[in-house]
NUKOL-569163 format. One record per residue (C-alpha): residue number from 1; residue in one letter; chain; z, y, x. Coordinates in Angstrom, 1 decimal. Each point is the difference from the previous one (the first is absolute). Example, Ala and Ser with C-alpha at 12.3 -4.5 7.8 and 13.67 -1.06 7.14 Angstrom:
2
(1, "A", "A", (7.8, -4.5, 12.3));
(2, "S", "A", (-0.7, 3.4, 1.4));
! end
This chain:
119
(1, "X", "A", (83.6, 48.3, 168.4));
(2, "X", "A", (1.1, 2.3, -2.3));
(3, "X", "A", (2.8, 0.1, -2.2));
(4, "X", "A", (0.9, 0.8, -3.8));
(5, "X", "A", (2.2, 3.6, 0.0));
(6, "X", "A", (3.1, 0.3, -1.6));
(7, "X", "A", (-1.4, 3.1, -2.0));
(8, "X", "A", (-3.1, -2.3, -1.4));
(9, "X", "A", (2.6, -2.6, -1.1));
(10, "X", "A", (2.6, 2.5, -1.7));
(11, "X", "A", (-3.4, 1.7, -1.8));
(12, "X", "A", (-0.9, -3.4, -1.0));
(13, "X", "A", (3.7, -0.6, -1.3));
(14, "X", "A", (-0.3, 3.1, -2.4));
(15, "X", "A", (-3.5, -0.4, -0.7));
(16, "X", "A", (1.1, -3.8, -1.4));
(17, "X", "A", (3.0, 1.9, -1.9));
(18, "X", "A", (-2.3, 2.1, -1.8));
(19, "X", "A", (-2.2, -3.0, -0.4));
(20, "X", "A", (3.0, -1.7, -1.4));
(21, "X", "A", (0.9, 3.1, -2.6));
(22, "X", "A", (-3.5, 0.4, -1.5));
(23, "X", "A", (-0.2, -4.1, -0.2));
(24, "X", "A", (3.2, -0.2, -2.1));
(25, "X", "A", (-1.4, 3.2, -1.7));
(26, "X", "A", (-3.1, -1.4, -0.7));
(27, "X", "A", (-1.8, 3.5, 1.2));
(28, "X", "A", (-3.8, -1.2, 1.1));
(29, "X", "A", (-1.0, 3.5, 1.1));
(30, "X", "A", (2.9, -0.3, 2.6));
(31, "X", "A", (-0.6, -3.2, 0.9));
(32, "X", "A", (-3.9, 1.0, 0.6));
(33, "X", "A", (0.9, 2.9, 2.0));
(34, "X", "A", (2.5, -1.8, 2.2));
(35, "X", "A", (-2.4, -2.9, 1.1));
(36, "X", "A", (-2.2, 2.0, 2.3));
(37, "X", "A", (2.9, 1.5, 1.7));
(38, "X", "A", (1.6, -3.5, 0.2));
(39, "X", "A", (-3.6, -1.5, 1.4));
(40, "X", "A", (0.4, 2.5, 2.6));
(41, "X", "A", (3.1, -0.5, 1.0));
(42, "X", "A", (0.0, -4.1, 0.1));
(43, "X", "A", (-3.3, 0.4, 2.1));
(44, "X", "A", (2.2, 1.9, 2.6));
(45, "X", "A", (2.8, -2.7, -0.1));
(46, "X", "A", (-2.2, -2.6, 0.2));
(47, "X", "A", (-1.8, 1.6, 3.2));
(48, "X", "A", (3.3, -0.1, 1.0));
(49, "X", "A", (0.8, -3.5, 2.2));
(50, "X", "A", (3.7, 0.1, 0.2));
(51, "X", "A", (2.4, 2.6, -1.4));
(52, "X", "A", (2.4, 2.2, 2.4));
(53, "X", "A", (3.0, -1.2, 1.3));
(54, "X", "A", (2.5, 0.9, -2.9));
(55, "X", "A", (-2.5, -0.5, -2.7));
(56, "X", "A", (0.5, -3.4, -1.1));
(57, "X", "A", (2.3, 1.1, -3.2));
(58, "X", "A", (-2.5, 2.2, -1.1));
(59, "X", "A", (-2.8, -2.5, 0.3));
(60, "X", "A", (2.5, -2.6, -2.1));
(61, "X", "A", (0.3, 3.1, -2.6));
(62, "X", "A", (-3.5, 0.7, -0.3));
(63, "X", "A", (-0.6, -3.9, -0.5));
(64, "X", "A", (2.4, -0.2, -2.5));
(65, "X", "A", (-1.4, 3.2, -1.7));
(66, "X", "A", (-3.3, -1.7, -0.1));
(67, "X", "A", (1.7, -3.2, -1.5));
(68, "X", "A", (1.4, 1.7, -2.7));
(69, "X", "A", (-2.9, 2.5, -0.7));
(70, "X", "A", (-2.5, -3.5, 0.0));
(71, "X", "A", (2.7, -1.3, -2.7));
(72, "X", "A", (-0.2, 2.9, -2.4));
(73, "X", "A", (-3.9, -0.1, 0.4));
(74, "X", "A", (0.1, -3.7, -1.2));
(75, "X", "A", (2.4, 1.3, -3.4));
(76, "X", "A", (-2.1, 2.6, -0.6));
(77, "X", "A", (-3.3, -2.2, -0.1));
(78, "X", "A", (1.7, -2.6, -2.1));
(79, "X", "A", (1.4, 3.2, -2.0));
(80, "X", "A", (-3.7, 0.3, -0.6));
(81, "X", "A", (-1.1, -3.1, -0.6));
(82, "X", "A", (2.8, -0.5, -2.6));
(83, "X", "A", (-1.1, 2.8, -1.6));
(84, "X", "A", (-3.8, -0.4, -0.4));
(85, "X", "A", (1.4, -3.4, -1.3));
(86, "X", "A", (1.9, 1.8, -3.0));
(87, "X", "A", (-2.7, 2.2, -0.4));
(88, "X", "A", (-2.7, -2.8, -0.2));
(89, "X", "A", (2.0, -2.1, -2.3));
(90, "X", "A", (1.3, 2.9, -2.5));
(91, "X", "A", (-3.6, 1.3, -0.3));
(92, "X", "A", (-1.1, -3.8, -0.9));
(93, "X", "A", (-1.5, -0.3, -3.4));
(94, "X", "A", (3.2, -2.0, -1.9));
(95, "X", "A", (-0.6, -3.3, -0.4));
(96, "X", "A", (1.3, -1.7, -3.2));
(97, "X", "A", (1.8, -2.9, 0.6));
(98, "X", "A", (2.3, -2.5, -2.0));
(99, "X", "A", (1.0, -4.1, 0.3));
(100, "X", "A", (-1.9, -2.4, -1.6));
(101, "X", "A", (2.4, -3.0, -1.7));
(102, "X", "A", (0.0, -1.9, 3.2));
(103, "X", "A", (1.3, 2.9, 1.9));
(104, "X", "A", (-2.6, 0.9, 1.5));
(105, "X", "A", (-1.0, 3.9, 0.8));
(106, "X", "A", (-3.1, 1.0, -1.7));
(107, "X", "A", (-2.2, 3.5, -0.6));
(108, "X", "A", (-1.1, 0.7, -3.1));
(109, "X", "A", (-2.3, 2.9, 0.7));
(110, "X", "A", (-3.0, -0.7, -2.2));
(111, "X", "A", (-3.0, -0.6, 1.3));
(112, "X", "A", (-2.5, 2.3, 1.8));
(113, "X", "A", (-2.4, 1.7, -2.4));
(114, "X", "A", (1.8, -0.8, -3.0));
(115, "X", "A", (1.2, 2.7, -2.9));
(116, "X", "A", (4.3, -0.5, -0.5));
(117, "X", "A", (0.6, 0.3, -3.0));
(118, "X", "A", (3.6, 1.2, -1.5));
(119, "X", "A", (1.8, -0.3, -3.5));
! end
């Protein structure tokens, strides 16, 4: 049975702080070049059965870390999504609209294929 090392579990403390930085930074070439390092480095916990005597506070840390890191994922895909949202809806052809005397919303775009005329 092996066992996770205390060295792997600090690494993966600071790779997950450096994680954290270029998250809240929104830097995607860090991010990129971090993942294969942090791939490596989870495969080598997770071959890793039960950590050394000693290690369970840096196995709590490194799940917290991960926590926290999955959080800011999650904003920065909503950041994302918001903002393809804004993007779709400013870059929408205007719509015309105005109430008709029951109240109710109405366009008044004319007609496809038809000339508008103006005074």
């Amino acid at each position: 049975m092996s066992r996770s090392s205390k060295p792997d579990l600090t690494r993966m403390l600071t790779l997950l702080e450096q994680e954290r930085k270029a998250l809240r930074a929104y830097d995607l070439d860090r991010l990129s070049r971090l993942a294969p390092r942090k791939e490596a480095l989870l495969a080598r916990l997770e071959a890793g059965i039960a950590p050394q005597d000693g290690a369970e506070s840096l196995v709590h840390a490194v799940r917290d870390g991960a926590r926290e890191n999955a959080q800011l994922y999650q904003a920065a895909i909503q950041g994302l999504q918001d903002a393809r949202s804004l993007i779709t809806r400013c870059t929408a052809p205007p719509d015309d609209r105005t109430y008709s005397r029951d109240g109710a919303r109405q366009v008044i775009d004319p007609p496809a294929g038809t000339v508008q005329r103006r005074a």
